[in-house]
MARMAR-669140 format. One record per residue: residue number from 1; chain; x, y, z of N, C-alpha, C in turn. Coordinates in steps of 0.05 Angstrom, whole numbers, plus 5000, padded with zeros to 4 digits. Layout:
% residues N
SITE    k  c    nu    nv    nw   cau   cav   caw    cu    cv    cw
SITE  NUM  A     X     Y     Z     X     Y     Z     X     Y     Z
...
% end
This chain:
% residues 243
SITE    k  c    nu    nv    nw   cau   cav   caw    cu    cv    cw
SITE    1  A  1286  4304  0434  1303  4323  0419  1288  4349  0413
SITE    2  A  1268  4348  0410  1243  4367  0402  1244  4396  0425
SITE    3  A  1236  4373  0444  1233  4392  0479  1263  4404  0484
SITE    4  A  1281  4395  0480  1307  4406  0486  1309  4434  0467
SITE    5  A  1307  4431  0438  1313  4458  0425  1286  4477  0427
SITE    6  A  1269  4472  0439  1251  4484  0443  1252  4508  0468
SITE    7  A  1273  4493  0490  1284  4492  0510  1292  4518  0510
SITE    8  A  1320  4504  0495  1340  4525  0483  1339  4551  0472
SITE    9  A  1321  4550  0456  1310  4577  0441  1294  4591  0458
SITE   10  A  1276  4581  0479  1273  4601  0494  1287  4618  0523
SITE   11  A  1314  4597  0522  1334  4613  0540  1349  4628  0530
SITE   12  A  1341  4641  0503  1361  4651  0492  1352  4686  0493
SITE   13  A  1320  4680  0491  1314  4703  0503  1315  4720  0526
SITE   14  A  1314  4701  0547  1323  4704  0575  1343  4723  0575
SITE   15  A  1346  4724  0610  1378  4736  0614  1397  4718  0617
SITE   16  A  1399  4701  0615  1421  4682  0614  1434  4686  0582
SITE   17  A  1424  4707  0563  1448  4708  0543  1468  4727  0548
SITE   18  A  1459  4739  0572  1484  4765  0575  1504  4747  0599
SITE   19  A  1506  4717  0599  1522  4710  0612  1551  4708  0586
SITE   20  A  1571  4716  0606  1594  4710  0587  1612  4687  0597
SITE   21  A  1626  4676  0569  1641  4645  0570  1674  4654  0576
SITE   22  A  1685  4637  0597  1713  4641  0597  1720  4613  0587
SITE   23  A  1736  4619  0561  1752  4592  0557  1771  4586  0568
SITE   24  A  1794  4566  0560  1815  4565  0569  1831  4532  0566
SITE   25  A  1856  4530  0560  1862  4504  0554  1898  4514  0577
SITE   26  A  1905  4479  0575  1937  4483  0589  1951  4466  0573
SITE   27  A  1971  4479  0574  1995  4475  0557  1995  4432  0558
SITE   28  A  2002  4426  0579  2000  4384  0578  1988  4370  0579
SITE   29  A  1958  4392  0567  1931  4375  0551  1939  4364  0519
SITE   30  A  1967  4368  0514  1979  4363  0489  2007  4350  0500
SITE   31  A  2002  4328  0497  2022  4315  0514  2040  4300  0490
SITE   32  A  2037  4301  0464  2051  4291  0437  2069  4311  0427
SITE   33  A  2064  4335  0429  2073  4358  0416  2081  4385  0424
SITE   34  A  2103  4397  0410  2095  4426  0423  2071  4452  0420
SITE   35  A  2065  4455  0431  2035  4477  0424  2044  4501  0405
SITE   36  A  2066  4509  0392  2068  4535  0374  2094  4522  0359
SITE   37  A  2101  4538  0337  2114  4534  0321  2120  4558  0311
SITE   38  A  2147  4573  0307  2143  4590  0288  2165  4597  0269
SITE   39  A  2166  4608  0250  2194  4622  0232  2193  4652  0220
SITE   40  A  2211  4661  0228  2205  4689  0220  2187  4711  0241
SITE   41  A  2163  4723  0221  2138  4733  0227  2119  4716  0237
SITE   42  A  2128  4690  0224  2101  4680  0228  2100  4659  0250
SITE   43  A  2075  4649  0268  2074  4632  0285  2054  4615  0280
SITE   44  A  2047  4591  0285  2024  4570  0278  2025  4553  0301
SITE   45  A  2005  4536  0299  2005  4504  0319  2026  4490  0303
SITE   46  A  2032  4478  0319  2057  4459  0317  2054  4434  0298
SITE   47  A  2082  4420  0296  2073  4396  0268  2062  4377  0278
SITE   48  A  2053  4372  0304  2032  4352  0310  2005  4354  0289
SITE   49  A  1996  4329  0267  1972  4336  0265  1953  4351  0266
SITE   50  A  1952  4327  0299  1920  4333  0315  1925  4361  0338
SITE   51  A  1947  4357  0343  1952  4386  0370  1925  4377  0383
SITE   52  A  1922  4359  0395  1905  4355  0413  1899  4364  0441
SITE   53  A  1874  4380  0440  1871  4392  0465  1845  4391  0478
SITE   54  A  1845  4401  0506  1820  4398  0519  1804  4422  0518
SITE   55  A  1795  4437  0514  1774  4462  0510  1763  4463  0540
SITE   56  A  1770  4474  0559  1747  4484  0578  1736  4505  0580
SITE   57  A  1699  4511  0584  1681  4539  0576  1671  4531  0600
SITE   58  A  1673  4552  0609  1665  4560  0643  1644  4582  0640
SITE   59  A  1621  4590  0657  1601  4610  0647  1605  4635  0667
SITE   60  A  1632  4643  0667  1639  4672  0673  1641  4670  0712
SITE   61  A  1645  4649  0708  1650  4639  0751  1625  4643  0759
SITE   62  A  1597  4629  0740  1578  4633  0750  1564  4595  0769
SITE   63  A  1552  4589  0769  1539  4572  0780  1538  4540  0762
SITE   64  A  1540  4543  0735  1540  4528  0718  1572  4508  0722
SITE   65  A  1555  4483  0707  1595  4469  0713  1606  4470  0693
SITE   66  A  1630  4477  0702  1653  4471  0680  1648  4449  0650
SITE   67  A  1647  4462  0625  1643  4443  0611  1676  4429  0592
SITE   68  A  1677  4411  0589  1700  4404  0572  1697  4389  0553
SITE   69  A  1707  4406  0519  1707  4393  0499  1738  4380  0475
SITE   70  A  1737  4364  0472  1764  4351  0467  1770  4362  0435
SITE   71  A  1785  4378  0419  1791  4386  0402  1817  4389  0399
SITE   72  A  1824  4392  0368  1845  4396  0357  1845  4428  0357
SITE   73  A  1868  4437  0360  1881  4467  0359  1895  4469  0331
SITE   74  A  1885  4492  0321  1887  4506  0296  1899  4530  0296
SITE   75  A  1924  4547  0288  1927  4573  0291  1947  4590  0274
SITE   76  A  1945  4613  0270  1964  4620  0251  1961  4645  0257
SITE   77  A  1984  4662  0270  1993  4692  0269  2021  4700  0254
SITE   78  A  2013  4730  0255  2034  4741  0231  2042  4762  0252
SITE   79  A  2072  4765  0260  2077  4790  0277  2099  4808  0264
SITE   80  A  2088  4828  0272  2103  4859  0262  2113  4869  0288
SITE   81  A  2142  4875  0285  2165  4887  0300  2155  4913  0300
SITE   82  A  2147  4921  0337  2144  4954  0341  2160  4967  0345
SITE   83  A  2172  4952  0367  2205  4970  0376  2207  4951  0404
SITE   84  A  2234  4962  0417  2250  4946  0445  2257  4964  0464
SITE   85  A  2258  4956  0491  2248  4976  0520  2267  4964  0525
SITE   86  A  2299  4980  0547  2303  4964  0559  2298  4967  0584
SITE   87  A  2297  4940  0601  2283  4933  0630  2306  4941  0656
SITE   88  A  2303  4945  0679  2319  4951  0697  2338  4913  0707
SITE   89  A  2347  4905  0686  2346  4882  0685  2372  4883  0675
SITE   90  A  2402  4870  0683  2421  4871  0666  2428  4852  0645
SITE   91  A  2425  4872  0624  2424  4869  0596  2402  4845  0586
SITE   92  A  2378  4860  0596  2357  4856  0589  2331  4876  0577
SITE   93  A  2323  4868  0561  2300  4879  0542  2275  4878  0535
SITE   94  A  2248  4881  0534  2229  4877  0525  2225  4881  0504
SITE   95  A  2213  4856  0479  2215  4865  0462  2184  4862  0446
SITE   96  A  2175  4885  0420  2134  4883  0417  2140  4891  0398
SITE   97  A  2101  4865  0403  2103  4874  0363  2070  4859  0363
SITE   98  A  2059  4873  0339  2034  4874  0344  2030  4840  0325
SITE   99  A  1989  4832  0327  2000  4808  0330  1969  4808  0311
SITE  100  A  1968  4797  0285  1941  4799  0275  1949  4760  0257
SITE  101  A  1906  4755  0267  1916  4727  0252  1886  4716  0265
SITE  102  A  1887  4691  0264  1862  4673  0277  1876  4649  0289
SITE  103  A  1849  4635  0303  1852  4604  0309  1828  4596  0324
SITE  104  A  1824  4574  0322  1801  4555  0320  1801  4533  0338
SITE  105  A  1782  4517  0344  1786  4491  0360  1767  4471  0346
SITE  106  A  1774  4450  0328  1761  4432  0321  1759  4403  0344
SITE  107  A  1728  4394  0333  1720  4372  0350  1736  4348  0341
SITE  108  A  1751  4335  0364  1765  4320  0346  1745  4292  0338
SITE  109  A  1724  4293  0342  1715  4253  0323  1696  4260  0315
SITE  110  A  1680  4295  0308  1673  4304  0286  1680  4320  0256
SITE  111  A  1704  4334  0270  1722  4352  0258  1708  4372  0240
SITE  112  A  1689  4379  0254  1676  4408  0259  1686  4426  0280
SITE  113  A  1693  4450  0259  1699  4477  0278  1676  4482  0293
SITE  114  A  1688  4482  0325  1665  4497  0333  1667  4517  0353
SITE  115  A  1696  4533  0347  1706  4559  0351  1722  4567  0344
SITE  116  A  1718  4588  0325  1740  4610  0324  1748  4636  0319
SITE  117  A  1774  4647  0322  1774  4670  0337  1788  4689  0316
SITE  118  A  1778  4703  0305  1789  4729  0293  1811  4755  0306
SITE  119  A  1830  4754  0308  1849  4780  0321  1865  4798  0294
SITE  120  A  1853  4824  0302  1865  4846  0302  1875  4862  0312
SITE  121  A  1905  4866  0320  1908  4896  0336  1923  4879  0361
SITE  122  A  1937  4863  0359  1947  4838  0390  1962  4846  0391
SITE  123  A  1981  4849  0412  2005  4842  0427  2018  4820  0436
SITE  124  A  2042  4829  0430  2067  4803  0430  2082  4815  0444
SITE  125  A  2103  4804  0467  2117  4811  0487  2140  4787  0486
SITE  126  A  2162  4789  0481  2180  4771  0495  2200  4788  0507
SITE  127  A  2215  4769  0518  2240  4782  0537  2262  4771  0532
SITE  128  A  2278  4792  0517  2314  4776  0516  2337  4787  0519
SITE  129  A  2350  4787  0505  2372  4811  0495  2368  4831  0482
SITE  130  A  2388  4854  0485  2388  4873  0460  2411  4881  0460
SITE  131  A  2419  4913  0450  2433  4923  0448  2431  4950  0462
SITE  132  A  2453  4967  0457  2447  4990  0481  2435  5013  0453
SITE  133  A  2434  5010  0432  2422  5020  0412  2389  5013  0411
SITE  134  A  2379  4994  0426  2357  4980  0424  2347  4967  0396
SITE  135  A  2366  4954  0396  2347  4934  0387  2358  4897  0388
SITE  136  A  2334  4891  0380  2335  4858  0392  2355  4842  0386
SITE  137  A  2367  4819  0401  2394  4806  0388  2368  4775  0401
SITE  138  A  2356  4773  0426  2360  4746  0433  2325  4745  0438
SITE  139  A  2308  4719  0432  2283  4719  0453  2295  4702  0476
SITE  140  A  2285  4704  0500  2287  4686  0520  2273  4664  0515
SITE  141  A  2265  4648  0539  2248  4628  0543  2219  4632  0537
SITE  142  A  2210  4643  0544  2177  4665  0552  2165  4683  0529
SITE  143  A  2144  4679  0526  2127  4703  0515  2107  4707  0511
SITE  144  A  2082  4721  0509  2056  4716  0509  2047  4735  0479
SITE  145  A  2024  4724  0479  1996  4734  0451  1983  4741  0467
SITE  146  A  1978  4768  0471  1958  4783  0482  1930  4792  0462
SITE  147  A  1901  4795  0473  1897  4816  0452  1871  4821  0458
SITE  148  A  1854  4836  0457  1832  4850  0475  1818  4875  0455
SITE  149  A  1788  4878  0457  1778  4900  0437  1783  4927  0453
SITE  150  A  1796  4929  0489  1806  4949  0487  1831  4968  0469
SITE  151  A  1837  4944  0457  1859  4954  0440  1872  4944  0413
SITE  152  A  1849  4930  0410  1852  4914  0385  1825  4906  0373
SITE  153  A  1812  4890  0363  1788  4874  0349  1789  4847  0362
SITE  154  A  1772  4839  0368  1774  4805  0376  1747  4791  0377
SITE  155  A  1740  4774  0358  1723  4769  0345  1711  4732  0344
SITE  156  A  1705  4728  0371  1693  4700  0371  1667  4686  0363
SITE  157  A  1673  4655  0340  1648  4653  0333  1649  4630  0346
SITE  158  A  1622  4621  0351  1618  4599  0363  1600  4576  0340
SITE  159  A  1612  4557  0336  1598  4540  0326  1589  4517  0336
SITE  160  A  1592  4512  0362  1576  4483  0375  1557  4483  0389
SITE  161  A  1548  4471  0401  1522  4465  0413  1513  4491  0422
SITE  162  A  1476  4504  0424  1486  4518  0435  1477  4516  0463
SITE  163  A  1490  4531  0482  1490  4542  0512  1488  4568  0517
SITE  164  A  1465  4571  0518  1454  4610  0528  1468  4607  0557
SITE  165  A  1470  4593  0574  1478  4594  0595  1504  4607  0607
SITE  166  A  1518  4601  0568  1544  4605  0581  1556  4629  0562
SITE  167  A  1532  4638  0540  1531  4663  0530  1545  4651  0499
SITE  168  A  1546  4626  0494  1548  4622  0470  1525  4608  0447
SITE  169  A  1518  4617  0427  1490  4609  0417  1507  4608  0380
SITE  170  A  1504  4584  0379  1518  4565  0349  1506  4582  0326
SITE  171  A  1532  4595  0310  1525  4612  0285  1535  4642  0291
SITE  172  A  1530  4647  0314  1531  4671  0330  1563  4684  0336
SITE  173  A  1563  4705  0321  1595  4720  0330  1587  4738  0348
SITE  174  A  1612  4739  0370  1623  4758  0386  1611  4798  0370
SITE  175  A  1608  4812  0389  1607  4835  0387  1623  4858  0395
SITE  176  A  1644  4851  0421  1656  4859  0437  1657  4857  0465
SITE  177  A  1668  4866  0472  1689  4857  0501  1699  4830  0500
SITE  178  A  1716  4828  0487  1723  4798  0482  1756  4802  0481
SITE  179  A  1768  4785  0497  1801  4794  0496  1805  4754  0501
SITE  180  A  1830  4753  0509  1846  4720  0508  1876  4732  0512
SITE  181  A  1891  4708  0514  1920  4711  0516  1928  4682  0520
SITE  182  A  1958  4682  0496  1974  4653  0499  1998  4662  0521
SITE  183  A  1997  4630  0530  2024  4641  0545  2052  4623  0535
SITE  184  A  2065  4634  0526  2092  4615  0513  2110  4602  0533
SITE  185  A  2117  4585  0537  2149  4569  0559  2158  4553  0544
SITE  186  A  2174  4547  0554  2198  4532  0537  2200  4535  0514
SITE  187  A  2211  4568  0506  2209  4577  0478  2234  4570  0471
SITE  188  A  2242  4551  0449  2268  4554  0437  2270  4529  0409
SITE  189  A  2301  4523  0401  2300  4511  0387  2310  4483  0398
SITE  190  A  2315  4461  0377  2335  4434  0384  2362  4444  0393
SITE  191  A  2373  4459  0395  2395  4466  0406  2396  4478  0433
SITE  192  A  2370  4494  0446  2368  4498  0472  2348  4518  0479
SITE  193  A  2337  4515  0499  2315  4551  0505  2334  4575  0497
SITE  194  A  2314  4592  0485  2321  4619  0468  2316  4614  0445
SITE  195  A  2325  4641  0427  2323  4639  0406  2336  4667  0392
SITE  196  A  2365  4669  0382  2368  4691  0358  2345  4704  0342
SITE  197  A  2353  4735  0345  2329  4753  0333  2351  4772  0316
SITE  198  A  2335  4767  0289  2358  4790  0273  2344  4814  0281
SITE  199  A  2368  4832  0291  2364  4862  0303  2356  4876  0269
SITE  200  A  2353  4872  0246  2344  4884  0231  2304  4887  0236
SITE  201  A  2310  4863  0233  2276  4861  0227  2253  4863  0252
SITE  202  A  2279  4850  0277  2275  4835  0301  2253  4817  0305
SITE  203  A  2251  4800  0280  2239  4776  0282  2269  4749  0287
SITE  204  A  2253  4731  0304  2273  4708  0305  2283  4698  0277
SITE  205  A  2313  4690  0276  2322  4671  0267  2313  4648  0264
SITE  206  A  2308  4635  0238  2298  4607  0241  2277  4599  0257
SITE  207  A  2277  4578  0256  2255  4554  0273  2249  4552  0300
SITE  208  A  2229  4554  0318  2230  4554  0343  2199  4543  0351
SITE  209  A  2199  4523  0371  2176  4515  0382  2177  4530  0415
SITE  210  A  2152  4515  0420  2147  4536  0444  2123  4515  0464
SITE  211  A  2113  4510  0485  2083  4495  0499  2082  4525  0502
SITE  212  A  2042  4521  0500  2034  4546  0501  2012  4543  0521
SITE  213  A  1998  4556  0538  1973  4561  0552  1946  4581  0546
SITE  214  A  1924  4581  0545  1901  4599  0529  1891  4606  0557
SITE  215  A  1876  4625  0556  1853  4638  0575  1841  4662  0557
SITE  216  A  1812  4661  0554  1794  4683  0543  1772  4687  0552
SITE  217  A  1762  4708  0538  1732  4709  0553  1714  4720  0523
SITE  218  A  1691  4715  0525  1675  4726  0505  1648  4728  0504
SITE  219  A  1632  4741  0506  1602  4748  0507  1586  4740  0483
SITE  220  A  1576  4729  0474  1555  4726  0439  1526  4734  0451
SITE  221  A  1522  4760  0440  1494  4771  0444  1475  4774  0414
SITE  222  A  1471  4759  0400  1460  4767  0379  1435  4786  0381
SITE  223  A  1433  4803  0356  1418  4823  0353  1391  4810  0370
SITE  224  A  1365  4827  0373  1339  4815  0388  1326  4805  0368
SITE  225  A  1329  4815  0330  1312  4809  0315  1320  4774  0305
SITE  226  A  1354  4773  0309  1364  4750  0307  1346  4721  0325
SITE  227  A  1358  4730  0351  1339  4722  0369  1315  4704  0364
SITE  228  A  1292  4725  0362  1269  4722  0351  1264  4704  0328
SITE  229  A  1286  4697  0310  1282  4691  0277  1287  4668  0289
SITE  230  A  1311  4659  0303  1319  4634  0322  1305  4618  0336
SITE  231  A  1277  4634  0357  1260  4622  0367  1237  4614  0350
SITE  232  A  1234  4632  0329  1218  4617  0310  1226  4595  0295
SITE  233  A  1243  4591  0282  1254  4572  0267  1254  4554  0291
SITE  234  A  1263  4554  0319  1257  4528  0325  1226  4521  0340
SITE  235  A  1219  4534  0333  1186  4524  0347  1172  4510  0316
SITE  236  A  1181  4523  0285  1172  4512  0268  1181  4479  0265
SITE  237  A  1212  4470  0265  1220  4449  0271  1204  4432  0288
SITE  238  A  1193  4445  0311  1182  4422  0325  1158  4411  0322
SITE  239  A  1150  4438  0302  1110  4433  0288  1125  4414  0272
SITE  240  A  1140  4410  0249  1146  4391  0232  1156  4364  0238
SITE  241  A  1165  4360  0264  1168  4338  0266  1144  4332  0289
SITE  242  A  1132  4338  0296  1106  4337  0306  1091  4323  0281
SITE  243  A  1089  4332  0262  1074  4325  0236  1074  4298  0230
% end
């Protein structure tokens, strides 16, 4: 155990920390539940418990293998109505709205966080009805959580093991270039896909679940002095248990 974080701390200096991690999970790695939930403004993980999912961190389509970790899904956004486009689509609409909130992936048979994600500044897209006044009457089936520091804040911390390899180092937040996106299907309620949107607010009516899909990417470069404080602390560990 000694030789391993000893290991570790000195690949952190390396160039293998400017490797970056693509996550990513699929929607019937949750095969109990629906993956979103929402009412109103607001959206969350669904009333499954556990929302049990698979975590896969890939090291940017580099050489390293695919790693997979089994966690529970955590999440909670709040969306604000921008306005509605309509599409060359008959009597169809796009409808946005910006998308601020977090979410996390806990280990499920430790139930330690050991990622999560800060958003500011996201995008929300569905597609449904409107009016010829524009504004929203229906969501469709479909919709995604976009969100990217080209145009927003997006802010990943990593708390598990760490892997310089794959540009994540435990403790360590994101700095930038860091973006993700959910993808929503089978958005609707117990009555059928869709979902009523009061054209006031143009948030949905009531209750609606959704299976959702993830893909992100994120770089963790901590400062060099960080670094440094890191490789010391673990070379002292290994004098002490040397002792």
């Amino acid at each position: 155990m000694k030789t391993v974080v000893l290991i570790a701390a000195g690949m952190c200096v390396g160039a293998s920390v400017a490797q970056g991690a693509f996550l990513s999970f699929a929607s019937d790695n949750d095969h109990t539940s629906y993956t979103f939930a929402g009412v109103g403004g607001s959206i969350a993980n669904a009333s499954d418990p556990s929302d049990p999912q698979v975590l896969l961190v890939d090291d940017n389509n580099g050489g390293l293998p695919r790693l997979a970790f089994e966690v529970n899904f955590v999440s909670s956004f709040q969306l604000t109505y921008l306005g509605s486009s309509a599409l060359p689509l008959p009597g169809k609409y796009i409808h946005a709205y910006s998308v601020n909130g977090t979410f996390s992936f806990v280990d499920r048979f430790t139930g330690a966080t050991i990622l999560t994600s800060q958003v500011q500044g996201g995008v929300a897209t569905a597609i449904g009805s409107g009016s010829n006044l524009v504004t929203p009457t229906t969501w469709d089936d479909t919709a995604t959580l976009q969100f990217s520091d080209r145009y927003g804040v997006v802010t990943y911390t990593w708390n598990g093991p760490n892997l310089p390899g794959y540009g994540l180092l435990s403790g360590f937040s994101s700095a930038g270039d860091d973006d993700g996106a959910f993808t929503l299907t089978s958005l609707g309620r117990a009555t059928g896909l869709g979902v009523n949107v009061n054209p006031q607010t143009g948030l949905p009516n009531g209750e609606w679940l959704s299976e959702g899909s993830f893909s992100g990417r994120t770089n963790i470069v901590p400062a060099p002095g960080a670094i440094a404080m890191a490789g010391l602390g673990a070379v002292l560990v290994g004098r002490g248990r040397r002792r």
